[in-house]
Each structure stands twice: as C-alpha cells, then as structure tokens.
DOVOLO-750838 format. One record per residue (C-alpha): residue number from 1; residue in one letter; x, y, z. Coordinates in nm, 3 decimals, always signed. Example, Ala and Ser with C-alpha at 12.3 -4.5 7.8 and 13.67 -1.06 7.14 Angstrom:
BEGIN
+-----+------+---------+---------+---------+
:  nr : rest :       x :       y :       z :
+-----+------+---------+---------+---------+
:   1 :    a :  +1.230 :  -0.450 :  +0.780 :
:   2 :    s :  +1.367 :  -0.106 :  +0.714 :
+-----+------+---------+---------+---------+
! end
This chain:
BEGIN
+-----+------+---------+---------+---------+
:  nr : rest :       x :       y :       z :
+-----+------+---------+---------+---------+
:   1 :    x :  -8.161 :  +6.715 :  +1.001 :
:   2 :    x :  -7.957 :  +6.490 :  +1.156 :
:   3 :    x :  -7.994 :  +6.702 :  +1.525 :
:   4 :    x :  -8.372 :  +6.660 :  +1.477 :
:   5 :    x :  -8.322 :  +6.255 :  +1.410 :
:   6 :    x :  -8.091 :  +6.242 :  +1.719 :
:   7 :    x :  -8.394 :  +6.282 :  +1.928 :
:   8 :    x :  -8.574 :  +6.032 :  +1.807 :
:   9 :    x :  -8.504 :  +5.725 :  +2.070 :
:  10 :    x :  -8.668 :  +5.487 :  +1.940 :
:  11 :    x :  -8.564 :  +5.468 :  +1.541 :
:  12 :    x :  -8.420 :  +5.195 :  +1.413 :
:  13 :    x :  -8.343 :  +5.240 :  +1.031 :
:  14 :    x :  -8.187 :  +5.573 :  +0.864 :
:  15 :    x :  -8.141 :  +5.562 :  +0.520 :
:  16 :    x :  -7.921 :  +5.880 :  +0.460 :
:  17 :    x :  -7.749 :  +5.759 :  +0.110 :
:  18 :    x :  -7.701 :  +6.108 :  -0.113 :
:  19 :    x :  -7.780 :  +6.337 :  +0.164 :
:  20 :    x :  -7.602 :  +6.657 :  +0.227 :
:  21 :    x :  -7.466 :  +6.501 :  +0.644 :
:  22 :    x :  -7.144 :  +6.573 :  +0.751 :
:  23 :    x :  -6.905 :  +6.483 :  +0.983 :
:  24 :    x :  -7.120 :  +6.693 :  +1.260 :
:  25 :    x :  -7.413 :  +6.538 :  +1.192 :
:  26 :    x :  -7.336 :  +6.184 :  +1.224 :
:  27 :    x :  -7.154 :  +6.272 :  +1.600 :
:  28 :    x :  -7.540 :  +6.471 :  +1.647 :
:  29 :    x :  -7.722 :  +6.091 :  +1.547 :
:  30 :    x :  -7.482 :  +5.958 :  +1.771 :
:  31 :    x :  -7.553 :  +6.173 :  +2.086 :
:  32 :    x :  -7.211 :  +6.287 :  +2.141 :
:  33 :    x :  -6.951 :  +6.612 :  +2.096 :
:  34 :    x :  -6.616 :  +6.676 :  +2.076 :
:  35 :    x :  -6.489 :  +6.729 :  +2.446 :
:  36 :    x :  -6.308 :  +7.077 :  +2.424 :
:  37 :    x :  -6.271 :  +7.114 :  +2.767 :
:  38 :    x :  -6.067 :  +6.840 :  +2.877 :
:  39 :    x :  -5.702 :  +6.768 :  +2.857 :
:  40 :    x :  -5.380 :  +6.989 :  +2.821 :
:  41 :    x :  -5.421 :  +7.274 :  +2.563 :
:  42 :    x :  -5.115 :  +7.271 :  +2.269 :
:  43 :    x :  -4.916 :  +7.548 :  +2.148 :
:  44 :    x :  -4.929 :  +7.627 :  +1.808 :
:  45 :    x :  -4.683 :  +7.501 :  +1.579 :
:  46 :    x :  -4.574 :  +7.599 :  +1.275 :
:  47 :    x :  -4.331 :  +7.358 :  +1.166 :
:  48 :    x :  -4.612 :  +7.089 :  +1.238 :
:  49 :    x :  -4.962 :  +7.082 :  +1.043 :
:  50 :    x :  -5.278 :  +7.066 :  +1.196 :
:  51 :    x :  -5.341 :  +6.712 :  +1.184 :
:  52 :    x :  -5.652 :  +6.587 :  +1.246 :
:  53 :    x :  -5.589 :  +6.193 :  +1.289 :
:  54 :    x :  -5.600 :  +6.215 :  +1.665 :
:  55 :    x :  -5.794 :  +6.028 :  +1.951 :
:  56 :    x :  -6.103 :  +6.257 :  +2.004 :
:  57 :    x :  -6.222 :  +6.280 :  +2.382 :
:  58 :    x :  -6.632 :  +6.259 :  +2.305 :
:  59 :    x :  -6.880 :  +6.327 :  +2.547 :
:  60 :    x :  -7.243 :  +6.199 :  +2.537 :
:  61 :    x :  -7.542 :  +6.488 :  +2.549 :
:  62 :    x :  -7.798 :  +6.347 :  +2.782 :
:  63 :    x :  -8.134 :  +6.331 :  +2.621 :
:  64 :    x :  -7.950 :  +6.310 :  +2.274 :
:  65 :    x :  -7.853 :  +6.009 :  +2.000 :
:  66 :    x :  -8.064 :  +5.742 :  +1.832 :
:  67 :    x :  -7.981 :  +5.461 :  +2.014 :
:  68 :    x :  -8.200 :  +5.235 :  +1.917 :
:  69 :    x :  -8.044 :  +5.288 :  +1.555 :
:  70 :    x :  -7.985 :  +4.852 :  +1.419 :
:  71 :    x :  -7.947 :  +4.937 :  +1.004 :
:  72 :    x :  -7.777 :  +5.283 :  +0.875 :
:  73 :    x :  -7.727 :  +5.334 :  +0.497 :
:  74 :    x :  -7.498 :  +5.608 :  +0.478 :
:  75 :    x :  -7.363 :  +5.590 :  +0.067 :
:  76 :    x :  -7.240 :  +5.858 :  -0.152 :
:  77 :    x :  -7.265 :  +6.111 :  +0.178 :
:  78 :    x :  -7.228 :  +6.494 :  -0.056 :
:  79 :    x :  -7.040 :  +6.710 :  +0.215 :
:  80 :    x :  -6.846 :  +6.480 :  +0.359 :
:  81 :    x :  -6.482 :  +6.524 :  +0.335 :
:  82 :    x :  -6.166 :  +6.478 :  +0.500 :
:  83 :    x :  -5.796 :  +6.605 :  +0.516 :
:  84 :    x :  -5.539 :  +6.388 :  +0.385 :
:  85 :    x :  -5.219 :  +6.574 :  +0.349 :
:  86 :    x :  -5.261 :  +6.927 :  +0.276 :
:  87 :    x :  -5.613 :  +6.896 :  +0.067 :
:  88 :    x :  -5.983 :  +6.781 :  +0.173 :
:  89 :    x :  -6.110 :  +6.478 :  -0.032 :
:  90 :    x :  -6.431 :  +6.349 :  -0.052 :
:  91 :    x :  -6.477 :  +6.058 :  +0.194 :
:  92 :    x :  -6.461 :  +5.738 :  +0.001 :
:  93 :    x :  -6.116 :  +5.863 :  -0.125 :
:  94 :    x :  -5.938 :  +5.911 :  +0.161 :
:  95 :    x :  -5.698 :  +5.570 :  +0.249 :
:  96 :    x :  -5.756 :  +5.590 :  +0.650 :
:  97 :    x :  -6.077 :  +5.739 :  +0.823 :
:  98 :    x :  -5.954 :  +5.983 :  +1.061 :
:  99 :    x :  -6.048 :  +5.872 :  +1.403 :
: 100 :    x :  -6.212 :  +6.125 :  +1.529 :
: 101 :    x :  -6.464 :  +6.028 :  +1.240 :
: 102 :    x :  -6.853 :  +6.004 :  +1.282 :
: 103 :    x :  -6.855 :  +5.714 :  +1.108 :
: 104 :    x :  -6.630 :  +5.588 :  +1.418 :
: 105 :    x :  -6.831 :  +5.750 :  +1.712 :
: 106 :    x :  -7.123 :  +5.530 :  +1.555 :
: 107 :    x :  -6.931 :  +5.186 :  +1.604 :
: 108 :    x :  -6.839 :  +5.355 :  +1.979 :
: 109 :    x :  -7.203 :  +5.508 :  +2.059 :
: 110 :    x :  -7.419 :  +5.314 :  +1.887 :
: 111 :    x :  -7.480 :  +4.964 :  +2.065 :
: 112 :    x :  -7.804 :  +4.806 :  +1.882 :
: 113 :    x :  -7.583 :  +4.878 :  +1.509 :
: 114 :    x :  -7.610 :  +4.577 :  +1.293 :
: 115 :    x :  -7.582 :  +4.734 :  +0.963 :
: 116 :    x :  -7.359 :  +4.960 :  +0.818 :
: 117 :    x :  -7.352 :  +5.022 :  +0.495 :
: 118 :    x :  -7.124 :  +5.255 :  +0.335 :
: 119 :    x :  -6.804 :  +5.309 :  +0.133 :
: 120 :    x :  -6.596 :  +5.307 :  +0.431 :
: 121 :    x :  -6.709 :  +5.051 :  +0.677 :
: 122 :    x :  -6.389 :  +4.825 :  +0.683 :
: 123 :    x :  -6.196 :  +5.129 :  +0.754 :
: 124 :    x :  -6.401 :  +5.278 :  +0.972 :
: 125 :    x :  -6.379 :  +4.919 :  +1.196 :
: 126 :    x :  -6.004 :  +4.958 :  +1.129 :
: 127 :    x :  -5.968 :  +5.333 :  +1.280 :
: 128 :    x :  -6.209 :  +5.228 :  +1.586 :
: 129 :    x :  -5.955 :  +4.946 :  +1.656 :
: 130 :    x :  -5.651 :  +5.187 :  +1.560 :
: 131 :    x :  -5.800 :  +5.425 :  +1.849 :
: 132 :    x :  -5.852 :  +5.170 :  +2.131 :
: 133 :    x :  -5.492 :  +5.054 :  +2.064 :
: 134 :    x :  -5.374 :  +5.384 :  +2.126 :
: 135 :    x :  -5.514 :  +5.447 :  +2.430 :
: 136 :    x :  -5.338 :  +5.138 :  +2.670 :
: 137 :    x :  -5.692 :  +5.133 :  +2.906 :
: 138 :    x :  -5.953 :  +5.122 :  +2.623 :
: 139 :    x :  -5.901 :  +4.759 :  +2.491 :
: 140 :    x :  -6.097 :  +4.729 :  +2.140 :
: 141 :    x :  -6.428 :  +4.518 :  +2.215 :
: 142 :    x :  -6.614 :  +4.298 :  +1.929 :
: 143 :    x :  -6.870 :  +4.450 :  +1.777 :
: 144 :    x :  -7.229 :  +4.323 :  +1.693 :
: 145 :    x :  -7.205 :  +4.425 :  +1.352 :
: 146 :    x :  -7.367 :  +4.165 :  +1.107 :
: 147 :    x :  -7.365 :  +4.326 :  +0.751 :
: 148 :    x :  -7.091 :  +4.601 :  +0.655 :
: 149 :    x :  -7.013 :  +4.757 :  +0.301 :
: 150 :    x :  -6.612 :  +4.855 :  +0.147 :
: 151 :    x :  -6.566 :  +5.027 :  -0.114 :
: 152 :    x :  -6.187 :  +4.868 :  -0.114 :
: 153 :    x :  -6.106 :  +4.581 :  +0.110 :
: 154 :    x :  -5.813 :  +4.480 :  +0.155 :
: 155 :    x :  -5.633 :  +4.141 :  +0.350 :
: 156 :    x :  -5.560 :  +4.315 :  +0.616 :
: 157 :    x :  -5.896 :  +4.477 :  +0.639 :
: 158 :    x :  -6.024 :  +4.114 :  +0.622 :
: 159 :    x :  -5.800 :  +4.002 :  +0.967 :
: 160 :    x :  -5.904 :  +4.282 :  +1.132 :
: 161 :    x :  -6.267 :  +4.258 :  +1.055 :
: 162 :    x :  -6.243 :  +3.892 :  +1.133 :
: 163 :    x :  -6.117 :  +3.963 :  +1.470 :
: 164 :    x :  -6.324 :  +4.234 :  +1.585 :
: 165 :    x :  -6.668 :  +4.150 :  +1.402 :
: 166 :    x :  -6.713 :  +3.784 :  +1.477 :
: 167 :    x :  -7.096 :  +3.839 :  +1.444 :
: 168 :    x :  -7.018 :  +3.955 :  +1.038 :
: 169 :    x :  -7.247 :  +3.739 :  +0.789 :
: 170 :    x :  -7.174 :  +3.989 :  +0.457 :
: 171 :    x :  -6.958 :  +4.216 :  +0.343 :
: 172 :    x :  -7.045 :  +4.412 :  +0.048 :
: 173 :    x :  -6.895 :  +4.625 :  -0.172 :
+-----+------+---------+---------+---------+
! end
C-alpha cells in the first residue's frame, strides 16, 4: 500500500493509524532505500550481535515519495517492531527508535511535514538528532514540525525537542 501512496506527489494527509505498515513501507512513502552498495562490507562476528542501531546510508528513488506529505497519523502501527536486545518488541515499547527507523527517514525526507502524530515522535526527533551527531558533516537542522505526539516524554525529550523544533505549538500524548 504504502509503495502505491509513494507515488502519489501531490498528497498531503495519510491517516495510517491501525494499519498493517512496516518499517519498509514508511522508507517506500518516503522515497528512499537502504543504500547496500556503499561503504566497506563487515566481517561477521560472532562475539558481537547484529545490532541494528546504526547510521543507515539512504538513497532517494527518483520518481518515488510523497513529498508533498504536511499531516501523517501513524498510531497503533500492527507490524511494526523493533530489536531491543535479543527480542523484537512492538514499536511503542521500545526505549530508543533505532535510527535507521522510517519514522526517522520521514523527519530526513519529508520537507512539507508539519504533523506527526504517533507514539514515538519525541524519540523519533531524538534518534534524527542522535544520527546527525554522529556523523561530524551532517549538523542536525530544525525542523518545521508544528504538532507531534509521545507516548512517554521525558525532560530531556523536552530540551531536545525545544532545540530542534522551534516551530512546535503541541505536543500530545
């Protein structure tokens, strides 16, 4: 569903509240894919699990994304889940979003978003800054954001959402 959305250029609201998206489709409503082509490859290590909480390298599919996308209600998301430790949760469970997240790519590749409303919003603002820090050339810009949902803010949530979302008038939860 989400692939077929994707080409729609010109939408501007997506209510996708109880629908059966995943991580996939929200990088497909976004335009991009997981670069799998670039970089160093890694050996295999046992001794280390396969963690997931890494930088991603996304690349934008020309013709692809709905850009034009202002208001995105994205709550109680079915087959969404994410590793934390050695187990998948589902979404609103999980302490950190990863941040190679969809939820992420949509603060990155998104430009019109006002309003996002979900269970994970805060920390989804929180990984996008957590992944321009990493990298020492991207610096984290402000974002236009205006109305954002949390399931479970907390003060340092709050600074960082003060910092990076100057534009914020509510925050629900």
């Amino acid at each position: 569903m989400c692939v077929a959305i994707s080409q729609l250029g010109s939408l501007k609201y997506l209510n996708l509240s109880h629908s059966l998206c995943t991580d996939r489709g929200l990088l497909d409503l976004c335009g991009v894919t997981l670069d799998q082509e670039s970089g160093r490859t890694h050996l295999s290590r046992s001794c280390k699990p396969h963690t997931r909480n890494v930088a991603p390298r996304w690349v934008r599919v020309e013709g692809r994304g709905a850009l034009s996308l202002s208001h995105v209600d994205a709550i109680s998301l079915i087959n969404l889940r994410w590793r934390q430790g050695s187990a998948f949760h589902p979404y609103e469970d999980v302490q950190q979003v990863p941040l190679d997240a969809g939820f992420v790519a949509m603060l990155i590749f998104l430009p019109k978003l006002k309003v996002l409303k979900t269970e994970v919003g805060g920390r989804a603002v929180q990984a996008y800054v957590r992944g321009r820090q990493s990298r020492r050339w991207l610096r984290p810009e402000p974002l236009g954001l205006e109305v954002l949902s949390e399931a479970y803010p907390t003060p340092a949530m709050m600074d960082c959402l003060a910092q990076y979302c100057p534009s914020l008038r509510e925050l629900g939860w």
